[in-house]
C-alpha positions as CSV (number, residue, x, y, z in Angstrom):
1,X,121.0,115.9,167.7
2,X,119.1,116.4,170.8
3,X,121.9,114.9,172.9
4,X,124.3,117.2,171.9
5,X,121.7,120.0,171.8
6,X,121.0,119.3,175.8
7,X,124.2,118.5,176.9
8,X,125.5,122.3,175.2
9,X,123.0,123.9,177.5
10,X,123.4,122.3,181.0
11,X,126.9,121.4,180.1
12,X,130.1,122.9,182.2
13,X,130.0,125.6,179.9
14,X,126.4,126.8,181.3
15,X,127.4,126.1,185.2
16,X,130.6,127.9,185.2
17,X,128.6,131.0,183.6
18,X,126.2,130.8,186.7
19,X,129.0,130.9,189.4
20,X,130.3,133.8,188.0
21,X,127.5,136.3,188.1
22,X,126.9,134.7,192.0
23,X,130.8,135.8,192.6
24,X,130.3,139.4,190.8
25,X,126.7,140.1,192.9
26,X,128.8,139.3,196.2
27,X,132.1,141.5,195.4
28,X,129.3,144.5,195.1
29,X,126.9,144.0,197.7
30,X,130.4,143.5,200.5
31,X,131.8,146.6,198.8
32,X,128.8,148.7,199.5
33,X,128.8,147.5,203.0
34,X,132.3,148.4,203.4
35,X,131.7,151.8,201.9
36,X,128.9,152.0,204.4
37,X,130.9,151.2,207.6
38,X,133.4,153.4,206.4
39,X,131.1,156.2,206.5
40,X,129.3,155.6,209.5
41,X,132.8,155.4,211.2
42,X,134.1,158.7,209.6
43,X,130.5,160.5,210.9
44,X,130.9,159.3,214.9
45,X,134.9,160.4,214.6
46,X,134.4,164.2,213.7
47,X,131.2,163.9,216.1
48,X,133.5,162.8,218.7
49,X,135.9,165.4,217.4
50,X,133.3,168.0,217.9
51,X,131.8,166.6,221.6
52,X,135.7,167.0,222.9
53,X,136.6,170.3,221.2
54,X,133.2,171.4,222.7
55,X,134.2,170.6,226.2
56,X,137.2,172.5,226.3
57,X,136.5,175.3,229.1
58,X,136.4,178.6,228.0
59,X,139.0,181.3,229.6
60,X,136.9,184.5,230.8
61,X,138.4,187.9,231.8
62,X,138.1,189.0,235.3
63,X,134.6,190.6,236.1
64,X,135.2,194.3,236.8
65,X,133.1,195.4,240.1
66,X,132.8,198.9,241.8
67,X,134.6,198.8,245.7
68,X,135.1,201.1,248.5
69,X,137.7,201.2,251.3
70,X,136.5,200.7,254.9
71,X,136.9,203.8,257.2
72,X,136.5,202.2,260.8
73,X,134.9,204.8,263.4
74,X,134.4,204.3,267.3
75,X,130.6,205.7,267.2
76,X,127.7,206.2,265.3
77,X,125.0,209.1,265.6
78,X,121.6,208.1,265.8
79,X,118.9,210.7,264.9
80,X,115.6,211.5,266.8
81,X,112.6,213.3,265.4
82,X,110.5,215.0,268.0
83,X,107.5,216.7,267.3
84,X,106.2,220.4,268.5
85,X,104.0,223.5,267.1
86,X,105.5,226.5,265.6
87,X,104.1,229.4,267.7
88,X,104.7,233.2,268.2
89,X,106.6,234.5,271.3
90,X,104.0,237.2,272.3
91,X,100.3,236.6,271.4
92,X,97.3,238.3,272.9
93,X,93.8,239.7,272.2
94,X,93.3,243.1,272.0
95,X,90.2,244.6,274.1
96,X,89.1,248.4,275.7
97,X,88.9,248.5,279.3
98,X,86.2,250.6,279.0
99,X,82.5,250.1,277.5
100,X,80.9,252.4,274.9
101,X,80.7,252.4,271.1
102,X,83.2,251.4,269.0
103,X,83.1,254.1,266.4
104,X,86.2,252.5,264.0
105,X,88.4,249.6,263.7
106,X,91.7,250.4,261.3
107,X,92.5,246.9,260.5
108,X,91.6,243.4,259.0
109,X,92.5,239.7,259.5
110,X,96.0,239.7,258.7
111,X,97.1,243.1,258.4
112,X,100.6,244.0,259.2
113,X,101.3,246.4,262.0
114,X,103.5,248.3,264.7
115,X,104.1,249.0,267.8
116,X,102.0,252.4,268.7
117,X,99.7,252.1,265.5
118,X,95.8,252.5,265.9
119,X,93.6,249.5,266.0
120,X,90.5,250.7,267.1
121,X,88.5,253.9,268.4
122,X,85.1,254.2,271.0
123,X,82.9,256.8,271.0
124,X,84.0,259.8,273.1
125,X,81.9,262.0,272.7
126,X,80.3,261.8,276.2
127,X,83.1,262.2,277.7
128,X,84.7,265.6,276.0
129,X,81.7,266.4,277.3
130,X,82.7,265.5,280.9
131,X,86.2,267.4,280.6
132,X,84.5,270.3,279.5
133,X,82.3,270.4,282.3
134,X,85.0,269.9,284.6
135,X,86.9,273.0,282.9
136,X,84.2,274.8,284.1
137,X,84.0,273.5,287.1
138,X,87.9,274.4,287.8
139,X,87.5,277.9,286.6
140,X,84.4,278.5,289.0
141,X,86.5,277.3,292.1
142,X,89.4,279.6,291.2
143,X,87.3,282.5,290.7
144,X,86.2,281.6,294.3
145,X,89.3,281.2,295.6
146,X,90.7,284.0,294.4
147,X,88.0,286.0,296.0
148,X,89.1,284.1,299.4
149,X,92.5,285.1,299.1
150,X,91.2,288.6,298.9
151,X,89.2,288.5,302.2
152,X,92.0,286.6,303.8
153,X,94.3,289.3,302.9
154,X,91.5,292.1,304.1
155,X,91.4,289.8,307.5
156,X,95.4,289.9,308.0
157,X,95.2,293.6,307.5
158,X,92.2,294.4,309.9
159,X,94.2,292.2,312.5
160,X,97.3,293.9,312.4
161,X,95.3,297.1,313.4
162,X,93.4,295.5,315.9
163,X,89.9,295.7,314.1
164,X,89.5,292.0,313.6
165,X,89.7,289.0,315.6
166,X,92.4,286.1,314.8
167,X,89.3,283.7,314.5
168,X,88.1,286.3,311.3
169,X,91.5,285.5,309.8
170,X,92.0,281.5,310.6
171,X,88.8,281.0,309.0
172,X,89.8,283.3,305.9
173,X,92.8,281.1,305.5
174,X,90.6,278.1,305.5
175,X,87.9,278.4,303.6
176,X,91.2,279.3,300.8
177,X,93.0,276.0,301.4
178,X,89.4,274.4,300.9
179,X,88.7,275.7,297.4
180,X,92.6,274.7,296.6
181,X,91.7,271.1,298.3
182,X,88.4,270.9,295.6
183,X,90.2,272.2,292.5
184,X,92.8,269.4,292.9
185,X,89.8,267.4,292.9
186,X,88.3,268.8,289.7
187,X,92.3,268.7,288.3
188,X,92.2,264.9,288.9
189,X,88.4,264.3,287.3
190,X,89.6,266.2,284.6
191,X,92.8,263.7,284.5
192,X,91.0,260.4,284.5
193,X,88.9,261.7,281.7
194,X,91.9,262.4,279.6
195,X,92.8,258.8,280.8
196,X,89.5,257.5,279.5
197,X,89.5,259.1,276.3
198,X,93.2,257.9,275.6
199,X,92.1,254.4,276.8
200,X,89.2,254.6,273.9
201,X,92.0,254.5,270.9
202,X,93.4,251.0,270.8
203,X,97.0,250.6,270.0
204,X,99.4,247.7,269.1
205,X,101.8,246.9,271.9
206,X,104.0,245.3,269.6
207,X,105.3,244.6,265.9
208,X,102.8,241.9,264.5
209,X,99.8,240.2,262.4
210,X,96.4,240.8,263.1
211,X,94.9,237.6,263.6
212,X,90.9,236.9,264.8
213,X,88.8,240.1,264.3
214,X,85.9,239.5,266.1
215,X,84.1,243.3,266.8
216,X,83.0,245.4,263.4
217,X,82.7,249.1,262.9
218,X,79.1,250.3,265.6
219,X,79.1,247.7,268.2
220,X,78.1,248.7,271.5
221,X,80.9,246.3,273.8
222,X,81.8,246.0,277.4
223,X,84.9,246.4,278.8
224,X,87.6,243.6,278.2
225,X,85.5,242.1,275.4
226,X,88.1,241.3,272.7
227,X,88.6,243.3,269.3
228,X,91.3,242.0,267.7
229,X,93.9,238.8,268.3
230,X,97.9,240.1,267.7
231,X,100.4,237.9,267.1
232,X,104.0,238.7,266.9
233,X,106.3,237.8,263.7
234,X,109.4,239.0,264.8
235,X,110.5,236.1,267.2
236,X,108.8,233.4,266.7
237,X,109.2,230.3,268.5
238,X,109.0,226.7,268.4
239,X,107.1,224.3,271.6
240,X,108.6,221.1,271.4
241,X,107.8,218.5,274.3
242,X,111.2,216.3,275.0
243,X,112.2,213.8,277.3
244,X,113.6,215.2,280.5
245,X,116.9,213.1,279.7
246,X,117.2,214.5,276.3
247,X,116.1,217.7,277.1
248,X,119.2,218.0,279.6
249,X,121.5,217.1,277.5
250,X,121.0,220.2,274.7
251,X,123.5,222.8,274.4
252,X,122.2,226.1,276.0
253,X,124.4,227.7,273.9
254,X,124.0,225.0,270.3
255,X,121.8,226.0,267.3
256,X,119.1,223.6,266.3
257,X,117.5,223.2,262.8
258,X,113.8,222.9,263.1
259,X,112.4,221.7,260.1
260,X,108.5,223.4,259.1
261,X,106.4,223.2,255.8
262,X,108.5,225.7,254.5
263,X,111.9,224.2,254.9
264,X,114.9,223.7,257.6
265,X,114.9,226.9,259.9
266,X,118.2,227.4,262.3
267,X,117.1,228.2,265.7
268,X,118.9,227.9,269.2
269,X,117.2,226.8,272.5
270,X,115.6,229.6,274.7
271,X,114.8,227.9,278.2
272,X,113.5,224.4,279.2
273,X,110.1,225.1,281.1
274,X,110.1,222.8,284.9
275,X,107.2,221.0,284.8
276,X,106.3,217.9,283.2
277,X,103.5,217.2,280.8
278,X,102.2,213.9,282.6
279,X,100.1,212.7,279.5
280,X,103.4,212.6,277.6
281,X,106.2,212.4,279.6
282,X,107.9,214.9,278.8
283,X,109.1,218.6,279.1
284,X,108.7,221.6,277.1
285,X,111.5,222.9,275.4
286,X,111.1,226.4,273.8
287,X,113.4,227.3,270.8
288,X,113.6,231.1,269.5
289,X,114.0,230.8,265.6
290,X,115.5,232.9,263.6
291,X,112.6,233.7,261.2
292,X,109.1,231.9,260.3
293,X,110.5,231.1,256.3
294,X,106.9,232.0,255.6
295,X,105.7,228.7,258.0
296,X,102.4,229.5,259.4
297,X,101.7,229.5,263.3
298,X,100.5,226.7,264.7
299,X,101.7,223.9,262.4
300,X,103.5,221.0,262.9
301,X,107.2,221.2,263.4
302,X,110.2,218.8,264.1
303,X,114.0,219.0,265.4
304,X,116.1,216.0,264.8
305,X,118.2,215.3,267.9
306,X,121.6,213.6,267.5
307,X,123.0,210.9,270.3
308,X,126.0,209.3,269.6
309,X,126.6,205.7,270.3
310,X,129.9,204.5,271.1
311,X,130.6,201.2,268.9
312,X,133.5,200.4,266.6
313,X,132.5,199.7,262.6
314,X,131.8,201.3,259.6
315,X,129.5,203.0,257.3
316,X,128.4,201.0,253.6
317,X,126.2,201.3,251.1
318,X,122.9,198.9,251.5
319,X,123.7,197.7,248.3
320,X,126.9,196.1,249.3
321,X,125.0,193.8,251.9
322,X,123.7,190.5,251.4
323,X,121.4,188.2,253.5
324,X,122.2,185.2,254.6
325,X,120.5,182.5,256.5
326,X,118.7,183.4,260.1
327,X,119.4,187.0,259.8
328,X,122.6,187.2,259.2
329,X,124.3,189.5,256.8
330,X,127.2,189.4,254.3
331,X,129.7,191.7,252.2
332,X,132.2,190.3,249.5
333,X,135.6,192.3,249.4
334,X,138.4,192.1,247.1
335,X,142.2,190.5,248.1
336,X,145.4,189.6,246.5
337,X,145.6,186.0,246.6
338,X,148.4,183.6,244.7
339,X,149.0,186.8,242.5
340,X,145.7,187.2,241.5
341,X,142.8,189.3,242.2
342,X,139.8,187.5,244.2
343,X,136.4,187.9,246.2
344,X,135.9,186.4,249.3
345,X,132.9,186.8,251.8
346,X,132.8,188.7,255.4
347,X,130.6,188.6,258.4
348,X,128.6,191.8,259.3
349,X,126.2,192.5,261.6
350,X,123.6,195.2,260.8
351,X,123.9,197.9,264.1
352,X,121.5,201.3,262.6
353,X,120.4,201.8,259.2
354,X,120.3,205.8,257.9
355,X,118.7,206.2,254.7
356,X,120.5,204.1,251.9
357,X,123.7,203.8,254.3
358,X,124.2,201.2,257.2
359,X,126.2,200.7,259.8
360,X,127.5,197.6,260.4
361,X,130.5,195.9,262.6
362,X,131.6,192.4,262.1
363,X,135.1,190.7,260.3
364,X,135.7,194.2,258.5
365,X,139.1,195.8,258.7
366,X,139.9,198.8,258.0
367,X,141.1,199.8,254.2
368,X,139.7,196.7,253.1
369,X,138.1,197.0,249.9
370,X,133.8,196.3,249.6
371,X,132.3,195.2,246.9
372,X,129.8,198.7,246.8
373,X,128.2,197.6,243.3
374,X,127.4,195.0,241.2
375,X,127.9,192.2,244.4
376,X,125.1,190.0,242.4
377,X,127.3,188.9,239.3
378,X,130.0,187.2,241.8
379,X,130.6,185.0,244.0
380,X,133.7,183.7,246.7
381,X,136.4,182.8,244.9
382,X,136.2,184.9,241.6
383,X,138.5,186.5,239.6
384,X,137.7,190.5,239.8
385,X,139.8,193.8,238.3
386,X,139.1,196.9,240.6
387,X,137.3,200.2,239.2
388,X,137.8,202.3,242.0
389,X,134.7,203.7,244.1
């Protein structure tokens, strides 16, 4: 019984049971690796998929950029400052030409005034006093020679009738011309002291501005010592020192803009003095402006002065250049090329810069169109549409 028991369990029967399960674990595990490779081979497809779908080059519209057309022009202006001082045409100080008192002065530091209006007044009370005396004076000599006519005329008479000598009569007639001879002499005393007195009221020569008061109201001065400085507003002028070259070459008859404090002021040239200031060079030029435009005298003043320079090229913006290497400058411009639209680079050469324009000559022609804005976001070669200037 336990022969047949034994041989049932490790029989055929038990051995073909074995192989099976080994066969069914093996079917599994190879279908699960097959599943696996499948799936790892479906992943690196749609990634390669992706990577080449990825590299496909994306097709841009052209870049729009701001241009301008090239004017070409034979010359350029270049512009000068030169420096001077705004001054007035007439300026003087004011002073009696005689001593005494000053007994007023009718204006202060900046007061406007005319021609023929007082300034100041001396004391004249000394000599009133003289003109009177020499009234007196006068009246006393013709109250003698009136008396002298009388005996000259007595002398004639007597002669005529042979009762007086011709010497009576020649000395009658004399001593008449002398009394005439003395009050011509008291006439002109009497003259210079009306001279005098008129020379103690101090009066503006001229339209102006009172400047430096330097005498008050009871100074005792002498003659010449100065009152008053006057200067004159209504043509003032500019001193501007200039080369002698440049200088020559102004237009008598041009008008100039001389710029002040208080703004451009249109002028034209007066006269160009001879002489040359050796510590600068150069010559003064005086210019007769049209008014002040509320500039004080004696500030600083300029007058630009154009020369042209004869050199073919153009004007453009500063923003349409770009440096290159050792100096060397750049503009891109827009052509037609193969039916399209396209930036390509020029040669210029920087000849005057003027605020935010330069002048500059190089591969340029004219009615070519500059890149004037926006020359940073392309390069040679790039496709570009046109937005006008």
């Amino acid at each position: 019984m336990s022969d047949l028991q034994n041989y049932t369990e490790n029989g055929p029967e038990s051995k073909s049971t074995e192989f099976g399960r080994k066969l069914v674990r093996g079917l599994a595990v190879t279908s699960i690796a097959l599943a696996i490779a499948a799936a790892t081979a479906g992943g690196i497809a749609a990634l390669q998929y992706r990577a080449s779908a990825e590299l496909q080059p994306l097709q841009h519209p052209p870049l729009a950029v701001t241009t301008l057309p090239v004017k070409m022009q034979d010359q350029y202006m270049t512009r000068t400052r030169y420096v001077g001082r705004l001054e007035p045409a007439r300026q003087t100080s004011l002073a009696f030409e005689l001593a005494g008192l000053v007994v007023s002065i009718s204006v202060d530091e900046g007061a406007k005034v005319r021609a023929g209006d007082v300034i100041a007044q001396l004391d004249t009370d000394r000599l009133k006093a003289d003109r009177k005396r020499l009234e007196a004076r006068k009246r006393e000599l013709e109250a003698e020679r009136t008396l002298a006519q009388l005996t000259l005329s007595r002398q004639s008479n007597l002669r005529k009738k042979g009762f007086s000598p011709q010497q009576s009569e020649d000395e009658a007639t004399a001593g008449v011309a002398r009394i005439t001879a003395t009050i011509d002499q008291v006439t002109a005393q009497m003259d210079l002291v009306d001279i005098d007195i008129r020379k103690s009221v101090l009066m503006a020569p001229f339209d102006g501005v009172i400047g430096t008061r330097n005498v008050d109201d009871g100074s005792v001065i002498t003659a010449g010592t100065p009152v008053v400085s006057l200067l004159e507003t209504g043509k003032p002028q500019a001193r501007i020192g200039l080369p002698p070259d440049v200088a020559r070459s102004l237009d008598p008859d041009g008008h100039y803009q001389i710029i002040t404090d208080a703004g451009p002021v249109s002028a034209h040239m007066s006269s160009i003095r001879p002489d040359l200031q050796t510590a600068t060079q150069t010559v003064p030029v005086l210019f007769d402006l049209n008014s002040t435009n509320g500039a004080a005298f004696q500030q600083i003043v300029t007058l630009n002065v154009e020369t042209p320079v004869r050199e073919r090229g153009t004007w453009l913006p500063l923003a349409a250049l770009k440096e290159g290497h050792k100096g060397l400058w750049s503009v891109l411009v827009v052509a037609a090329q193969d039916g399209q639209t396209k930036v390509r680079t020029e040669a210029v050469e920087v000849l005057h810069i003027e605020g935010e324009q330069a002048y500059v000559r190089g591969t340029l022609k004219a009615n070519q169109q500059v890149v004037s804005k926006g020359g940073h976001r392309v390069v040679s070669g790039q496709l570009v549409a046109l937005t006008g200037g």
